[in-house]
N, C-alpha and C positions, 0 to 999 in steps of 0.2 A: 469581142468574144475571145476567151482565152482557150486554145489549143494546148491541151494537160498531156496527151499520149497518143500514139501509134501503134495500132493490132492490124497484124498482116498489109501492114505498108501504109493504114489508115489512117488521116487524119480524125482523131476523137477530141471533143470538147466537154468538159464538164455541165455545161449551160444545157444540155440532153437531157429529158427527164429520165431517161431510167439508166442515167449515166451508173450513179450511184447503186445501181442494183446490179451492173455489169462488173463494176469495181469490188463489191461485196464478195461476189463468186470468184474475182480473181484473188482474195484473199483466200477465200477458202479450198484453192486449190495450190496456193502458195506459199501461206503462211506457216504450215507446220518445218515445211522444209528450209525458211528462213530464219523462225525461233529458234530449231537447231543448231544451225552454221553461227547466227548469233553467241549461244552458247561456248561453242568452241573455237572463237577469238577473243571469249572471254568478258564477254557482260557483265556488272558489277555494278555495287555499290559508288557513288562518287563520279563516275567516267563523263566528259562530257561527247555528247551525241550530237551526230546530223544525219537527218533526215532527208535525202534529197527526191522530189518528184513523189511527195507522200499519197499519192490517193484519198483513198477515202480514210488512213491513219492507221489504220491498227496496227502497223508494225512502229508506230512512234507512239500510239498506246503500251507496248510491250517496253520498248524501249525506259520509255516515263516510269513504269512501274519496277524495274531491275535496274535502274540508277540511281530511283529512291530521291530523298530531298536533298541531299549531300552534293546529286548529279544535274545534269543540264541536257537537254535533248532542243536542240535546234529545227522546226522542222519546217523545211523549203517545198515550193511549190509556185507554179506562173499563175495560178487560180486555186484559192484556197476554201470554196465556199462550201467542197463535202467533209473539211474537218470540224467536223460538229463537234464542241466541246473542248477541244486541244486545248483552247486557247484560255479556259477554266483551272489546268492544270498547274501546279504553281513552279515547275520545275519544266516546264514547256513553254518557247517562244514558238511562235506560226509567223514567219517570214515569204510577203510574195515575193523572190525570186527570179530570176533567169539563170537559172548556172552556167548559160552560155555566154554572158555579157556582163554579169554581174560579180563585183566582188566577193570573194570569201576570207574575210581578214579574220576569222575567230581560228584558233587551232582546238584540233577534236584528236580527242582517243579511240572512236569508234568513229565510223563512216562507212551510212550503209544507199545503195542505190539498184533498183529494183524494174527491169524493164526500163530503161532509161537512154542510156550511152547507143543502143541501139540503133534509136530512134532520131539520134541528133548526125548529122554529116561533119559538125567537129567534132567525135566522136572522141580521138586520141588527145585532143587540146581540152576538153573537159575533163578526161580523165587525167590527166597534167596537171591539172589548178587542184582536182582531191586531194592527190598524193603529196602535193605544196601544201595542204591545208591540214595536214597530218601533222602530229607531237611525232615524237621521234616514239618510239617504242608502241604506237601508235596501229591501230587494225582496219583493214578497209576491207569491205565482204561486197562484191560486185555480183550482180544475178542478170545475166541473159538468155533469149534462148538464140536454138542452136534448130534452123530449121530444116538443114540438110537432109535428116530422113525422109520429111514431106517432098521435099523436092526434088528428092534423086531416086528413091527408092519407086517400083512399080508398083500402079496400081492397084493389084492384085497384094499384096503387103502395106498397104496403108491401113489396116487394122479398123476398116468401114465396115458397119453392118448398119442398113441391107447393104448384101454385095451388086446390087443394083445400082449402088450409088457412087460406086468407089471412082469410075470414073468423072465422075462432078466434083470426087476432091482432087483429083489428079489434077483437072483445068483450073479447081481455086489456087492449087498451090502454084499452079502457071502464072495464073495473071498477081499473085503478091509477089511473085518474081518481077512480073514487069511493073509492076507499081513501085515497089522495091523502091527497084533501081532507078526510076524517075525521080522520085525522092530524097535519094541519098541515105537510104535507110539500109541497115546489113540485120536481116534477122536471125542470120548465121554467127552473128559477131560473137557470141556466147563461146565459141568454140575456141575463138581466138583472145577468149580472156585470158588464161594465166597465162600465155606468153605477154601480153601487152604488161601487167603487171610485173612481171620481171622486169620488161624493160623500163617500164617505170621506176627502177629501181625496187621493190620491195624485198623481201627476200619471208622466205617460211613458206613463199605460196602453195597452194593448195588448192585442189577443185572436186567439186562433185557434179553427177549427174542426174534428173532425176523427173519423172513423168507419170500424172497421175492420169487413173482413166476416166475419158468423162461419159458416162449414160445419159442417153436420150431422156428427157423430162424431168430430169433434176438440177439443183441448185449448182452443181458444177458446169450442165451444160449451159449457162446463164451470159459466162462471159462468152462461150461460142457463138452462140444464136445472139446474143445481142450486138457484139461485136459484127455482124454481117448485117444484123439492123438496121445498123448506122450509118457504117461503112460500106454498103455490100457496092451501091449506084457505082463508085469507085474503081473498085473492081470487075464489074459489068462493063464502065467503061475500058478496059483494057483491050477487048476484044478477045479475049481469051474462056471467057466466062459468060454462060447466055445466062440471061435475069431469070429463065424456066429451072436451069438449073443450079442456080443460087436458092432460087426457092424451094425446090426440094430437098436440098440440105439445112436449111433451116427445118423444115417442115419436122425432117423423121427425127431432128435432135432435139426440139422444141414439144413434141407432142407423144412422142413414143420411146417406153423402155427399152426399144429393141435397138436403139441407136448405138453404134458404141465406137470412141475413137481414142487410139492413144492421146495427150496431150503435147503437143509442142513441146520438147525436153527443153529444161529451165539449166542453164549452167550455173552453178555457184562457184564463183571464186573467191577468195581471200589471201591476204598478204599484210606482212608489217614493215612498218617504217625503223630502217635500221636506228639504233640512236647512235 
């Protein structure tokens, strides 16, 4: 069993049936703010692409269709079995991958990575082999989050409703603290993107920030509640979080409108390869 990602310190696998319905809603609460940034490093006709840590694809969908047949979109992943279709494309390869062990001998014009560097403890040595893997004039768009607000900010400003429950996020975001850090996981790391990318050498860098809300019983709160699904036992074990209330934070985000929580702020960075 292949381990594809980490939500709030978690180990996640694709081989989960409703893996794929977890990853759906984290497009939908992601993708608009990546097609953007996308955009503005300049997506094109002809560019060749990577993909790395694809999900369930749509953003190497996006890709495929704005680099046209002229381009090439590479798209990496340890478990490739939710990109249904990718590999139908004719201007798309689907490569299993490890970009933590594994060569990247192609050079790319575009390189995009998505909740990823996060999650790896070589975090700065993966992002070392990208920026190696870069043409010179060359664009790299990094997205983390940045979970500092969760974690620092009081309870009473965690933007819970009901406000009966805010203390339940306050001890979740304890114990993805101490999960974290067993780990080797920084879900902070977002914050300290454009500085790593300078020092990577890039230069033009640039960053935005950006959080969508998600409501109790809809399609955005998919990846929350399922995400505790999977992972909650996890969490539970930390001792920081009782499984009573684990469950009633799924409960009022899973079954009622009235839920309502900022989103984790996603950092976008971006930078080019001097030529």
């Amino acid at each position: 069993m292949h381990v594809t990602e980490s939500t709030y310190g978690m180990a996640l696998s694709n081989a989960w049936s409703d893996e794929e319905r977890r990853l759906v809603s984290a497009e939908e609460l992601f993708d608009p703010t990546t097609f953007r940034h996308l955009g503005t490093v300049g997506i094109s006709a002809g560019r060749a692409c990577l993909e790395v840590g694809a999900g369930a694809g749509s953003v190497a969908r996006f890709l495929a269709d704005k680099v046209g047949p002229t381009g090439s979109v590479l798209v990496t992943d340890v478990d490739t079995r939710l990109l249904h279709g990718l590999e139908n494309l004719p201007n798309v390869e689907v490569r299993v991958h490890d970009i933590c062990t594994d060569p990247l001998p192609e050079q790319f014009d575009i390189i995009h990575a998505r909740l990823l560097l996060q999650h790896l403890p070589d975090r700065l040595a993966v992002l070392k082999k990208l920026v190696d893997a870069l043409r010179p004039d060359g664009w790299m768009l990094i997205e983390d989050t940045d979970l500092s607000p969760g974690r620092h900010l009081p309870a009473a400003r965690q933007f819970v409703v009901p406000k009966r429950l805010r203390s339940n996020y306050r001890r979740l975001m304890h114990a993805v603290d101490i999960l974290s850090e067993s780990t080797g996981q920084d879900p902070e790391f977002g914050r300290e993107l454009p500085a790593h990318l300078v020092e990577a050498g890039l230069v033009d860098v640039d960053a935005e920030v950006s959080s969508r809300l998600i409501t109790g019983g809809s399609s955005r709160s998919w990846f929350f509640t399922l995400s505790l699904h999977e992972g909650g036992a996890a969490l539970v074990a930390t001792g920081a979080l009782a499984q009573r209330e684990l469950d009633e934070l799924i409960d009022a985000f899973e079954t009622s409108t009235s839920g309502l929580v900022m989103n984790v702020p996603m950092v976008s960075a971006w930078g080019r390869r001097q030529a």
